[in-house]
Predicted model as a PDB file, atoms N, CA, C, CB and O in Angstrom, pLDDT in the B-factor column:
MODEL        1                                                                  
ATOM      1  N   UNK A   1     -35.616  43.570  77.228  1.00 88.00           N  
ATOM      2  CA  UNK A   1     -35.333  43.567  75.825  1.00 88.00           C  
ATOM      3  C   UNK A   1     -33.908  43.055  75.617  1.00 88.00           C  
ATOM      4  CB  UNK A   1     -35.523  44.973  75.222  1.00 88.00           C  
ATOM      5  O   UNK A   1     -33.030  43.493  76.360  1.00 88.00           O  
ATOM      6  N   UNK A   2     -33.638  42.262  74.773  1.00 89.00           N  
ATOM      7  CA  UNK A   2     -32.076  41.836  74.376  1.00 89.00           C  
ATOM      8  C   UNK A   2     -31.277  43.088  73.669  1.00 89.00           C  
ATOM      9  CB  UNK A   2     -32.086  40.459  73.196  1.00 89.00           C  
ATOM     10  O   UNK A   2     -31.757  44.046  73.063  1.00 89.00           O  
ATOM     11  N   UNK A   3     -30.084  42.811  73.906  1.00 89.00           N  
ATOM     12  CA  UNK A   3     -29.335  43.495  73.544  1.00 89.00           C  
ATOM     13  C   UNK A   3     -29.149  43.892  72.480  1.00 89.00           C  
ATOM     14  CB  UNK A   3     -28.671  43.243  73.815  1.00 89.00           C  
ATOM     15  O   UNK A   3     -28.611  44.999  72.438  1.00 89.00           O  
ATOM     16  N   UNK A   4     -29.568  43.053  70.811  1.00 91.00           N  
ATOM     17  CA  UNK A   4     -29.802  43.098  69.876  1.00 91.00           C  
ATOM     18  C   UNK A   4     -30.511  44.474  69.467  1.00 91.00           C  
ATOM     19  CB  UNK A   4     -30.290  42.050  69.735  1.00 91.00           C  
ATOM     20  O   UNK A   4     -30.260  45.324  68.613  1.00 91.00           O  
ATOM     21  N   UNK A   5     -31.432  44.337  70.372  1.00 89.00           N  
ATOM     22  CA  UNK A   5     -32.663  45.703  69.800  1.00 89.00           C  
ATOM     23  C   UNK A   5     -32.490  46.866  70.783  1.00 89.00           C  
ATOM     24  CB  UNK A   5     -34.625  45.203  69.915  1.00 89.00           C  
ATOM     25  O   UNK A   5     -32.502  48.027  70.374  1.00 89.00           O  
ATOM     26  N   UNK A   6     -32.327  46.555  72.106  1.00 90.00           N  
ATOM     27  CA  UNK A   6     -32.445  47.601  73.241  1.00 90.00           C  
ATOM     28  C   UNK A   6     -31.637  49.176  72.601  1.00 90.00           C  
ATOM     29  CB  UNK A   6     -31.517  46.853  74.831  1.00 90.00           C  
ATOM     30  O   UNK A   6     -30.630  48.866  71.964  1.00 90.00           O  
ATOM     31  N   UNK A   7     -31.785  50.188  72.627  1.00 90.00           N  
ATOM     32  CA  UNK A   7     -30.869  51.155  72.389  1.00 90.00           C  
ATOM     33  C   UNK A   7     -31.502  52.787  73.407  1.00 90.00           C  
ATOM     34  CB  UNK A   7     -30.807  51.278  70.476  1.00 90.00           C  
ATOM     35  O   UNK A   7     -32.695  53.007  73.617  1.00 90.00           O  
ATOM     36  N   UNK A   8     -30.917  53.250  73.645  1.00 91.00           N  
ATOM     37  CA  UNK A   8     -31.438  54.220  74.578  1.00 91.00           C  
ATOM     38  C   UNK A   8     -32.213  55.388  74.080  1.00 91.00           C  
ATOM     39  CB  UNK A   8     -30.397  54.712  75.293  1.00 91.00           C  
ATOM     40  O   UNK A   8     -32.857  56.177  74.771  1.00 91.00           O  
ATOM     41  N   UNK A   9     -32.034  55.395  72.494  1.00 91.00           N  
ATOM     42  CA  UNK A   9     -33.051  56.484  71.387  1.00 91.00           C  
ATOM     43  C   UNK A   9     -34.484  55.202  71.111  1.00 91.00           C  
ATOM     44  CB  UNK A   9     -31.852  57.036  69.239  1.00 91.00           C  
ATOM     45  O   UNK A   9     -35.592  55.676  70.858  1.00 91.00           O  
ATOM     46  N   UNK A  10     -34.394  54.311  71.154  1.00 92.00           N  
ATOM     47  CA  UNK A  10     -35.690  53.821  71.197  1.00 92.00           C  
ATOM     48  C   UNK A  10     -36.347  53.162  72.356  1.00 92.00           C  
ATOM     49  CB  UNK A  10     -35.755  53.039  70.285  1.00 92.00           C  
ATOM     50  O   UNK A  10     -37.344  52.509  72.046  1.00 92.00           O  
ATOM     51  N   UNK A  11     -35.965  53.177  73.883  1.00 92.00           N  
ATOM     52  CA  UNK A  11     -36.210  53.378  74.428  1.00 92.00           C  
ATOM     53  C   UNK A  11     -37.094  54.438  75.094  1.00 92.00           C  
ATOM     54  CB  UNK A  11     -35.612  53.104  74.427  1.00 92.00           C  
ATOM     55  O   UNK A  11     -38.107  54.139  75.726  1.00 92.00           O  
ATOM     56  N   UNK A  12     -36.632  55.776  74.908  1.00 92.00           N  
ATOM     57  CA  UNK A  12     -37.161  57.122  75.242  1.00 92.00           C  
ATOM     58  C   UNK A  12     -38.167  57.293  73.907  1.00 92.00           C  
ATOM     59  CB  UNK A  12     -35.838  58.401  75.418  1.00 92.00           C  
ATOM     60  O   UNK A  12     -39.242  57.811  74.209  1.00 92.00           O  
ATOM     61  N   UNK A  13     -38.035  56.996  72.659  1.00 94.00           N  
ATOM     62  CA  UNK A  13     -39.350  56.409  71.929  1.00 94.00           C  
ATOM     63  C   UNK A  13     -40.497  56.198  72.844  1.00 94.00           C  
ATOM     64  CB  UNK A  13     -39.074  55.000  71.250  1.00 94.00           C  
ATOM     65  O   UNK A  13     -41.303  57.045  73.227  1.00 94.00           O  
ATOM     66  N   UNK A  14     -40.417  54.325  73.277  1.00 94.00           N  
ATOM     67  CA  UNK A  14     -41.087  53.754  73.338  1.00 94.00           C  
ATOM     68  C   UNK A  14     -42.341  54.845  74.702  1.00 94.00           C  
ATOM     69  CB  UNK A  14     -40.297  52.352  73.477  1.00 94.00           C  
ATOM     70  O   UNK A  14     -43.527  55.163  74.609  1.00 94.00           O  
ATOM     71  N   UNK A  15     -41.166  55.123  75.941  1.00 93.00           N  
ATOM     72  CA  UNK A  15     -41.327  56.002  77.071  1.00 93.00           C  
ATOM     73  C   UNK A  15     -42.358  57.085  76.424  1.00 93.00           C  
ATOM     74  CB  UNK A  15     -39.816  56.656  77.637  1.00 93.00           C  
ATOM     75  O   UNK A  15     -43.201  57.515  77.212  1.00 93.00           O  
ATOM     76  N   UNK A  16     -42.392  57.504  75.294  1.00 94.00           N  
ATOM     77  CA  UNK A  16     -43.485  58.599  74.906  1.00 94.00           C  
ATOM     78  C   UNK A  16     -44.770  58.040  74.378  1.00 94.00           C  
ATOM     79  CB  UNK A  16     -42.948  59.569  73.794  1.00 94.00           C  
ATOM     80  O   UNK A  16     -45.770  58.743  74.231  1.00 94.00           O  
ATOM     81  N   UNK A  17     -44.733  56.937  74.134  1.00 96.00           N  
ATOM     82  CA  UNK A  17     -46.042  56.001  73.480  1.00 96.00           C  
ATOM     83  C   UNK A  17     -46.450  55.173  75.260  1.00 96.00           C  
ATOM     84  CB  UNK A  17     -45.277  54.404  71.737  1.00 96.00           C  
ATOM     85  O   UNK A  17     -47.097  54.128  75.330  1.00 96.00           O  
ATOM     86  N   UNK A  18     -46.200  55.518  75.841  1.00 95.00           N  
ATOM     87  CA  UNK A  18     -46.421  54.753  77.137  1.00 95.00           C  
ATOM     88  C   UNK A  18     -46.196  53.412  77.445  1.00 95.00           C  
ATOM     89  CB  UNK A  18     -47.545  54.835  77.434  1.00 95.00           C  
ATOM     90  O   UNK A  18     -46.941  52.675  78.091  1.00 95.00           O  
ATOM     91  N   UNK A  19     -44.806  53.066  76.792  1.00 95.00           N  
ATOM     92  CA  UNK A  19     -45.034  51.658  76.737  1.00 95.00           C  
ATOM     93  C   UNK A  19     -43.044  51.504  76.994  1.00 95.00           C  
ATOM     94  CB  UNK A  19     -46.024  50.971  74.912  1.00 95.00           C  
ATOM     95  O   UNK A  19     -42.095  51.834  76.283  1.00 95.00           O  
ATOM     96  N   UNK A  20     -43.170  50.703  78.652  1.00 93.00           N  
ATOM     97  CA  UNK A  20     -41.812  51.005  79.664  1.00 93.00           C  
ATOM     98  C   UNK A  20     -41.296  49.461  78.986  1.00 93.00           C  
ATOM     99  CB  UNK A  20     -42.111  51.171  81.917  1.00 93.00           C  
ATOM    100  O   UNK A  20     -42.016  48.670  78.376  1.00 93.00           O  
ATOM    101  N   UNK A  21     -39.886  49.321  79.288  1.00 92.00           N  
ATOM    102  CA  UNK A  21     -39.164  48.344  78.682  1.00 92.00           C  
ATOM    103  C   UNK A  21     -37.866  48.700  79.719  1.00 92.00           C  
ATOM    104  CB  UNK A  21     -38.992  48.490  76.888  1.00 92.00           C  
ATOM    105  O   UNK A  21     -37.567  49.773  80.242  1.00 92.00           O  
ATOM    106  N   UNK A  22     -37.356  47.658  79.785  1.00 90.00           N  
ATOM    107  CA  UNK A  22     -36.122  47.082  80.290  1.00 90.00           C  
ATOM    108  C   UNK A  22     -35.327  45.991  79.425  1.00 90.00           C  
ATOM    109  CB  UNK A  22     -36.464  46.487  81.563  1.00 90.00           C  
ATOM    110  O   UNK A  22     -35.686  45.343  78.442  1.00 90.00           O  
ATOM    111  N   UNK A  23     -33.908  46.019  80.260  1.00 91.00           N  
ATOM    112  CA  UNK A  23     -33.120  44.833  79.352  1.00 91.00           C  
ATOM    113  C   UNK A  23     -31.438  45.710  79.334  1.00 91.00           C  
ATOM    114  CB  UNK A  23     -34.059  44.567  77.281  1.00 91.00           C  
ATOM    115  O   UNK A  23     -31.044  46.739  79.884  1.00 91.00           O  
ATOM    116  N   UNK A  24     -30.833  44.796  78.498  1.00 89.00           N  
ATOM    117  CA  UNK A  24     -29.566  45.444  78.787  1.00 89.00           C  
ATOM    118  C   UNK A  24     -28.973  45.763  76.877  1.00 89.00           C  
ATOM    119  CB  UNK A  24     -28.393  44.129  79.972  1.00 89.00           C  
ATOM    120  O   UNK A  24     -29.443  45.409  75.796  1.00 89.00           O  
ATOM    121  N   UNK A  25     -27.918  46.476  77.222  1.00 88.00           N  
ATOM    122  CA  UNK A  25     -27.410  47.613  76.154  1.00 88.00           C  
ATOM    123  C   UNK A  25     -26.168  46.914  75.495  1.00 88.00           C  
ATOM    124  CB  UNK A  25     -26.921  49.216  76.934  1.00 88.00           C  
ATOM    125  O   UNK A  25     -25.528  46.052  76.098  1.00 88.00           O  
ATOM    126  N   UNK A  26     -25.888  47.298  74.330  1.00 88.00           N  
ATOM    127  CA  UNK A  26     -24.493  46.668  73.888  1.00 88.00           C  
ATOM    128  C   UNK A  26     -23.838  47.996  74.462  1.00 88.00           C  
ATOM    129  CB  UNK A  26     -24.186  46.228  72.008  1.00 88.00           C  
ATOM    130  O   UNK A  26     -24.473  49.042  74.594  1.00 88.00           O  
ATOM    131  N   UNK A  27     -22.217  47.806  74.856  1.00 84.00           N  
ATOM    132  CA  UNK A  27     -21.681  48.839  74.992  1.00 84.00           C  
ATOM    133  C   UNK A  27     -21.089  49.888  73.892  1.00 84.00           C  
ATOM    134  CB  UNK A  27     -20.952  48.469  75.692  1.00 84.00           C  
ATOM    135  O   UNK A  27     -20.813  51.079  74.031  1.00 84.00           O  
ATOM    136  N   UNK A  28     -20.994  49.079  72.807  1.00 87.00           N  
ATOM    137  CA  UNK A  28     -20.724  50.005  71.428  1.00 87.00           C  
ATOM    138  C   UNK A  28     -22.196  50.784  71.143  1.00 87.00           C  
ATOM    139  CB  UNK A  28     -20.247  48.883  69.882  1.00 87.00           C  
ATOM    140  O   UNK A  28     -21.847  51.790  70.525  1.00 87.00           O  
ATOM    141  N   UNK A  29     -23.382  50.819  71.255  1.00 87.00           N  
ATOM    142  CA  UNK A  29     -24.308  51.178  70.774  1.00 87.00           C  
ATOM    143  C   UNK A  29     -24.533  52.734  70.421  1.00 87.00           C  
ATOM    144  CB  UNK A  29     -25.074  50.668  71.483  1.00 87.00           C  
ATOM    145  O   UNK A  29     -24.302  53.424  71.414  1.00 87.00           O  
ATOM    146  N   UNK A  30     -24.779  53.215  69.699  1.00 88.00           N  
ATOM    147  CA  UNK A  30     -24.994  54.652  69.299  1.00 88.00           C  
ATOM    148  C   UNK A  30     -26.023  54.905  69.940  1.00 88.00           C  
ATOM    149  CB  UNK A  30     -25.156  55.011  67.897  1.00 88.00           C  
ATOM    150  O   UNK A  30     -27.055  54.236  69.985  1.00 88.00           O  
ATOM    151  N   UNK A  31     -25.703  56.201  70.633  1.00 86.00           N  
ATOM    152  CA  UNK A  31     -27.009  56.847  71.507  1.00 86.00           C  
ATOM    153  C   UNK A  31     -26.825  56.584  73.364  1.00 86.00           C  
ATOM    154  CB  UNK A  31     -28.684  55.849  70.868  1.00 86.00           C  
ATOM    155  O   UNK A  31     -27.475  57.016  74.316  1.00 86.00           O  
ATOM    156  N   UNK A  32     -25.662  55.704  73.271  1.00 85.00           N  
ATOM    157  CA  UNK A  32     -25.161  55.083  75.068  1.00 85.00           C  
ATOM    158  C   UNK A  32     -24.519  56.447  75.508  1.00 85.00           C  
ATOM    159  CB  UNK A  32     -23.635  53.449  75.221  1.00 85.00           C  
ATOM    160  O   UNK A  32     -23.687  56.981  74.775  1.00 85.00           O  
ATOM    161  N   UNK A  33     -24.898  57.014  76.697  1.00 86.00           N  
ATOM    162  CA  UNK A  33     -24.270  57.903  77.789  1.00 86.00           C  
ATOM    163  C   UNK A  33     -22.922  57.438  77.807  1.00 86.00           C  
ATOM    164  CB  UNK A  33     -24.948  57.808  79.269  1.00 86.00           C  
ATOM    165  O   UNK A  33     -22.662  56.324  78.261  1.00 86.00           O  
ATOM    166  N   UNK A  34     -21.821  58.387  77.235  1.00 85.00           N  
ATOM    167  CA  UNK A  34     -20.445  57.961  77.086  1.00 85.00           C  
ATOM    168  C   UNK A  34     -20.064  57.686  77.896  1.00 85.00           C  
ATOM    169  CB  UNK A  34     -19.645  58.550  76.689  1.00 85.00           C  
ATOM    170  O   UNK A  34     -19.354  56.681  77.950  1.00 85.00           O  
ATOM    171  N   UNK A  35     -20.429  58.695  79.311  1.00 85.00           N  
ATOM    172  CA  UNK A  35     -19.814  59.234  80.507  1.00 85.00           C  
ATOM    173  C   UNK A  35     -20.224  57.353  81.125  1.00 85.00           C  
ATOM    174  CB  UNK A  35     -20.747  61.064  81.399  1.00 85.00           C  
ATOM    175  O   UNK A  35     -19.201  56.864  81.604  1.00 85.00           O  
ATOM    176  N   UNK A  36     -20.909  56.794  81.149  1.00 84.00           N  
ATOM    177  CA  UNK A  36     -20.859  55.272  81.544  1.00 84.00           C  
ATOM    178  C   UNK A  36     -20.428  54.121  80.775  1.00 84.00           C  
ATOM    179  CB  UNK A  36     -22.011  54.909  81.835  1.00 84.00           C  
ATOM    180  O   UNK A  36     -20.144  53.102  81.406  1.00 84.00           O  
ATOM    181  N   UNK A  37     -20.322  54.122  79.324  1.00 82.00           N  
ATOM    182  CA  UNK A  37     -19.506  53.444  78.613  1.00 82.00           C  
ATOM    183  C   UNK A  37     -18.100  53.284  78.817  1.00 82.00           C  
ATOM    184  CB  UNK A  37     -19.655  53.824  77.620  1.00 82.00           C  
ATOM    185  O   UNK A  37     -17.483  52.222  78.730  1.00 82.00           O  
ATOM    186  N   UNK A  38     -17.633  54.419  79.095  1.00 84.00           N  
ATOM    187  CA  UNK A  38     -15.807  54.683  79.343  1.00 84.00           C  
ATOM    188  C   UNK A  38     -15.781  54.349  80.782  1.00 84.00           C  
ATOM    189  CB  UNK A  38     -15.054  56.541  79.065  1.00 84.00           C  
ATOM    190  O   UNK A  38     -14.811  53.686  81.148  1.00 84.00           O  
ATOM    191  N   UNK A  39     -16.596  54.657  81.606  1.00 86.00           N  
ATOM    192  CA  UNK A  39     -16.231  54.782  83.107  1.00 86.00           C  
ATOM    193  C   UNK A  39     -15.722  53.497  83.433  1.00 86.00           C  
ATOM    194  CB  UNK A  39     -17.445  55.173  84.096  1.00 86.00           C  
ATOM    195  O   UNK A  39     -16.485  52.571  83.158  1.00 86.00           O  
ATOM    196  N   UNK A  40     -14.210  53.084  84.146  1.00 89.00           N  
ATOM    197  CA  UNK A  40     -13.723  51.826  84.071  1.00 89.00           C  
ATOM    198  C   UNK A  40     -14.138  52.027  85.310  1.00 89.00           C  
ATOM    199  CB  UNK A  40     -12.321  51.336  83.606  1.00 89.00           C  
ATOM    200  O   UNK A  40     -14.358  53.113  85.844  1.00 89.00           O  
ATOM    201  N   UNK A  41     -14.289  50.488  85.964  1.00 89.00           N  
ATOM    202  CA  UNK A  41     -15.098  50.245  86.984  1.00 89.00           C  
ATOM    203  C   UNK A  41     -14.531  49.099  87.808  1.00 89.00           C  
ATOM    204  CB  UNK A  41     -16.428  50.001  86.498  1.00 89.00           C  
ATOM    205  O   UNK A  41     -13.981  48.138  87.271  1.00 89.00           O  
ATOM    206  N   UNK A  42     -14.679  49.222  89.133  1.00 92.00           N  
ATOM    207  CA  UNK A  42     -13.648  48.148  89.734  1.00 92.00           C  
ATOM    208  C   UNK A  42     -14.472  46.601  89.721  1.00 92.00           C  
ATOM    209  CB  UNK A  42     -13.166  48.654  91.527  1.00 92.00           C  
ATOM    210  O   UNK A  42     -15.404  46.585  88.916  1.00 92.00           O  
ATOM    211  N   UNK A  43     -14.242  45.180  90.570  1.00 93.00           N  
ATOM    212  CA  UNK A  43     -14.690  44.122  90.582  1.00 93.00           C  
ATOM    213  C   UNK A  43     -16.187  44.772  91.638  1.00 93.00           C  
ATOM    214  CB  UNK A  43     -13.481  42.905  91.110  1.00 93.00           C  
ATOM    215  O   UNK A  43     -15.863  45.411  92.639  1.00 93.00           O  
ATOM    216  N   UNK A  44     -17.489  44.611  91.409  1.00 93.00           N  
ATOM    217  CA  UNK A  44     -18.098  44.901  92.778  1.00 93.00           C  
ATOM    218  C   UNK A  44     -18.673  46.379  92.513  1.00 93.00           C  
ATOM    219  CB  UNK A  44     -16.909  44.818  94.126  1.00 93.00           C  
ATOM    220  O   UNK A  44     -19.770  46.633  93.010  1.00 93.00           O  
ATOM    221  N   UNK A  45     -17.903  47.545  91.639  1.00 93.00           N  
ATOM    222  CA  UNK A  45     -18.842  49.007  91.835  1.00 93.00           C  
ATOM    223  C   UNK A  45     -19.580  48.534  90.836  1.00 93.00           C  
ATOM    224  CB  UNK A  45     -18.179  50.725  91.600  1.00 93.00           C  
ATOM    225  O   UNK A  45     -19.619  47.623  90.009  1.00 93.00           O  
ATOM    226  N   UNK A  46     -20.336  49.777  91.324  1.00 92.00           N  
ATOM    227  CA  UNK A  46     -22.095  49.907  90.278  1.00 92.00           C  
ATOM    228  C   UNK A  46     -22.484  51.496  90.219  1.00 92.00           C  
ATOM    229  CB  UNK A  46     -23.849  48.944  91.314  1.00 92.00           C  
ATOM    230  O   UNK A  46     -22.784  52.169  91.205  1.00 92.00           O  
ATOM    231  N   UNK A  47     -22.413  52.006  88.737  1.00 91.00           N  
ATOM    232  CA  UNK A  47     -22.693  53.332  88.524  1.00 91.00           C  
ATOM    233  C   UNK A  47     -24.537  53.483  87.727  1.00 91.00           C  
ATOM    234  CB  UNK A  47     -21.258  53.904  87.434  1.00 91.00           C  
ATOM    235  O   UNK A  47     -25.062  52.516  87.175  1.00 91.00           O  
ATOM    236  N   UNK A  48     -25.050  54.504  87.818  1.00 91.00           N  
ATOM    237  CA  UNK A  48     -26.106  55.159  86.892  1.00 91.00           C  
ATOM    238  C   UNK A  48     -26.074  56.412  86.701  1.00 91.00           C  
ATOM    239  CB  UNK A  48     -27.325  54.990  87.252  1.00 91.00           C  
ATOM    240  O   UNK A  48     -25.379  57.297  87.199  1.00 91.00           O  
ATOM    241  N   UNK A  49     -26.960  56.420  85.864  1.00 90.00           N  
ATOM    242  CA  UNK A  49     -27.587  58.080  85.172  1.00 90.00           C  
ATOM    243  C   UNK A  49     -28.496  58.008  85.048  1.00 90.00           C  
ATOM    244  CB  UNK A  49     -27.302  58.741  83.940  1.00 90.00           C  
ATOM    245  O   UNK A  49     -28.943  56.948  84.610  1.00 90.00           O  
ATOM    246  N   UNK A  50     -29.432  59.182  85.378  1.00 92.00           N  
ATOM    247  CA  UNK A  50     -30.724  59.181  85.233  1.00 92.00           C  
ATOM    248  C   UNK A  50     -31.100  60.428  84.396  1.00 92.00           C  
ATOM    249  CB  UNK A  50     -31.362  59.105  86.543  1.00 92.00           C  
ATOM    250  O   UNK A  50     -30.996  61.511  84.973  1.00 92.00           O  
ATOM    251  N   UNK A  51     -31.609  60.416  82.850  1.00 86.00           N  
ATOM    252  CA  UNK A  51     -32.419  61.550  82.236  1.00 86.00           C  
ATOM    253  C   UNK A  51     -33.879  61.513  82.363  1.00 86.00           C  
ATOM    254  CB  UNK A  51     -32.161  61.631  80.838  1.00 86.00           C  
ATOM    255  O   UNK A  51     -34.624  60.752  81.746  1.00 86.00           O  
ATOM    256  N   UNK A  52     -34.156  62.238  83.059  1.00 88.00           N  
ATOM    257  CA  UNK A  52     -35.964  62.499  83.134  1.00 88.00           C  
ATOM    258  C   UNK A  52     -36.754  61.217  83.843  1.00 88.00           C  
ATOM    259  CB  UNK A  52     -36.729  62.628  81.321  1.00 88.00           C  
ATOM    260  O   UNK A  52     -37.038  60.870  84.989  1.00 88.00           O  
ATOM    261  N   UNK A  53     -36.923  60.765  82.625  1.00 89.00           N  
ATOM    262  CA  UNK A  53     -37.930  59.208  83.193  1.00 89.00           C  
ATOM    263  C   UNK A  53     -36.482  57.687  82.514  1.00 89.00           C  
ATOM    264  CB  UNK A  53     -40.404  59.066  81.676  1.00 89.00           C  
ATOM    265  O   UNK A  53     -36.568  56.459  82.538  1.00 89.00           O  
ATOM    266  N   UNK A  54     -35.983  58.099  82.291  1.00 89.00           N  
ATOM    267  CA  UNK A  54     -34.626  56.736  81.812  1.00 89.00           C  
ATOM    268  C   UNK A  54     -33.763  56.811  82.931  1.00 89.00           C  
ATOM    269  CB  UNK A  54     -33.454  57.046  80.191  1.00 89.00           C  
ATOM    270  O   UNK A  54     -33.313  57.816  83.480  1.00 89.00           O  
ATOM    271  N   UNK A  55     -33.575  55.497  83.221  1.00 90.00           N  
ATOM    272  CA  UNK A  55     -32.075  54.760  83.823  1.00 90.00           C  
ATOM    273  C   UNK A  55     -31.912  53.986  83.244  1.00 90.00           C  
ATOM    274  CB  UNK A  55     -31.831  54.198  85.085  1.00 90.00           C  
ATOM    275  O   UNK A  55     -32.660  53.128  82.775  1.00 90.00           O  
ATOM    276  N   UNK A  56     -29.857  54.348  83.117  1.00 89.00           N  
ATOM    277  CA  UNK A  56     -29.183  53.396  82.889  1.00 89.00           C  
ATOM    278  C   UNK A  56     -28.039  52.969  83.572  1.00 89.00           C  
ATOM    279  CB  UNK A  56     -28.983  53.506  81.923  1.00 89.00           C  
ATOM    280  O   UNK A  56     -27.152  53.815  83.682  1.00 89.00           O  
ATOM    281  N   UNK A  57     -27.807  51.669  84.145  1.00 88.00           N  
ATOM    282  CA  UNK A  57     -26.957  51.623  85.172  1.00 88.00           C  
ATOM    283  C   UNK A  57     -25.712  50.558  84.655  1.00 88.00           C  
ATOM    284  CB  UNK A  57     -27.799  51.172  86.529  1.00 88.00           C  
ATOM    285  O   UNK A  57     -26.150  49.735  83.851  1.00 88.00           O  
ATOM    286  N   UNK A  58     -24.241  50.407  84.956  1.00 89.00           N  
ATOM    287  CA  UNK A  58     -23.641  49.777  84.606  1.00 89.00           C  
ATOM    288  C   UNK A  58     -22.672  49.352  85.472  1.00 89.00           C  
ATOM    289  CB  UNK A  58     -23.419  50.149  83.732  1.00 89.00           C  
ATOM    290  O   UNK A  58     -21.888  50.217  85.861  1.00 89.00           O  
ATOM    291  N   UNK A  59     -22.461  47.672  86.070  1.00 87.00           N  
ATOM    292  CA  UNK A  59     -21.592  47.335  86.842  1.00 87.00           C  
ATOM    293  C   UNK A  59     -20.906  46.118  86.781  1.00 87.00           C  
ATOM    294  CB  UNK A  59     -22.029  47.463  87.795  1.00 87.00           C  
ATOM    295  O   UNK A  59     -21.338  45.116  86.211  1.00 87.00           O  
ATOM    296  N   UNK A  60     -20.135  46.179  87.205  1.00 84.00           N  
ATOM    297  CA  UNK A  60     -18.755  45.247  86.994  1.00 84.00           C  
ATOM    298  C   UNK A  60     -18.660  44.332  88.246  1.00 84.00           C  
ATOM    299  CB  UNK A  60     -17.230  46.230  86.881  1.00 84.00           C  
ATOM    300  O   UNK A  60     -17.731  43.533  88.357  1.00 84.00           O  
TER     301      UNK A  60                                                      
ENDMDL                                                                          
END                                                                             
């Protein structure tokens, strides 16, 4: 999904209608895991979080 639409509250939506999606996130987006938005990140690391049935991973 583009970034335009992707958001992590309609995501976990979609996850209850049975219907899985991927794609990437704006980082301003309402509803983004702060704790990976802020996390400054070196050239090369790669972080995630996982709630239930969602990942979201973010790397630099």
């Amino acid at each position: 999904m583009d970034n335009f639409y992707n958001s992590v509250p309609l995501t976990e939506k979609l996850l209850d209608l049975k219907t899985h999606t991927n794609g990437t996130l704006r980082a301003n987006r309402k509803g983004n895991p702060t704790v990976l938005t802020h996390k400054k990140l070196k050239k090369g690391e790669h972080c995630w979080l996982r709630k239930n049935r969602l990942y979201v991973s973010v790397e630099r």
